[in-house]
N, C-alpha and C positions, 0 to 999 in steps of 0.2 A: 584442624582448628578452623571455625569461622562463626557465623552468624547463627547457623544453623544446631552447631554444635557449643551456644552458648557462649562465643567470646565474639562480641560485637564491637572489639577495637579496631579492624579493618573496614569494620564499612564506618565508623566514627573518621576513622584518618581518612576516609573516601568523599565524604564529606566535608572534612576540613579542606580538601585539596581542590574540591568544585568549588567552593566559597572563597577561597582563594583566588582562585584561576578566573575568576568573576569579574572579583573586584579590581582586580589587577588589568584583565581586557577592559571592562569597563571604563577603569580610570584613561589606560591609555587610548584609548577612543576617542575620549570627551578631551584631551590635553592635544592629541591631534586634529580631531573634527575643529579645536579652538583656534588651534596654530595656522592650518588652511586657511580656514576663513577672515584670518588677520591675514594673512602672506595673499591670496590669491580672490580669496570670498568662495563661499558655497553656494551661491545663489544666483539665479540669474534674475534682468532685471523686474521691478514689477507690472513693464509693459510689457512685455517678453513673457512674463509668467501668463497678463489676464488676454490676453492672444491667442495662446497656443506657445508650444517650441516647434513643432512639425516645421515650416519654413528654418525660423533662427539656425535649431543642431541640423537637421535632415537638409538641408535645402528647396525641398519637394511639400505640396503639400502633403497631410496623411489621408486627408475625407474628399470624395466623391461629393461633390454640391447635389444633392437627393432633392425632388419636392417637398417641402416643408422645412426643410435645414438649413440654418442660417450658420457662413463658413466666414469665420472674420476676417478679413483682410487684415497681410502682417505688415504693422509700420514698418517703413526706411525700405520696403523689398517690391515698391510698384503692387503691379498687380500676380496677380499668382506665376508660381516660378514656372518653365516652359515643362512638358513631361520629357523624362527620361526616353531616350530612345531602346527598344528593346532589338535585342538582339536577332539577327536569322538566322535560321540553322543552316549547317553551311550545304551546298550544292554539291553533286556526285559523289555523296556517302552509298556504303556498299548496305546493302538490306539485307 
């Protein structure tokens, strides 16, 4: 029996069960995305957003100051953060 042989109530319950499963992540998404943003906030601030986050979450910048590209300096953090030191490989590895 199925869809093919004419009895089309398994992809009907197939359906009911996507439609379900929907509405049900959905709701709890939007009940928790609510809950967050009352306990904690989703959001960071709006100087924080019209800046950049590269300094704020990374601590680093993300961009190369390029000719023509203008790189905004991030309030409260001075001038750009120092670069990362990179590492060296280490001395007397076997080749």
């Amino acid at each position: 029996r199925g869809l093919l042989a004419g009895d089309a109530g398994q992809l009907l319950a197939e359906c009911i069960g996507v439609t379900v499963n929907v509405l049900y992540v959905g709701t709890m998404t939007a009940v928790s995305l609510w809950f967050i943003g009352k306990l904690v906030g989703n959001r960071v601030s709006a100087e924080d957003e019209i800046s950049g986050l590269d300094i704020p979450e990374m601590g680093v910048a993300g961009y190369t100051a390029e000719p023509g590209h203008h790189i905004p300096e991030a309030k409260g953090f001075g001038t750009a953060a120092p670069p990362i030191p990179l590492r060296r490989p280490a001395t007397g590895m076997m080749r």
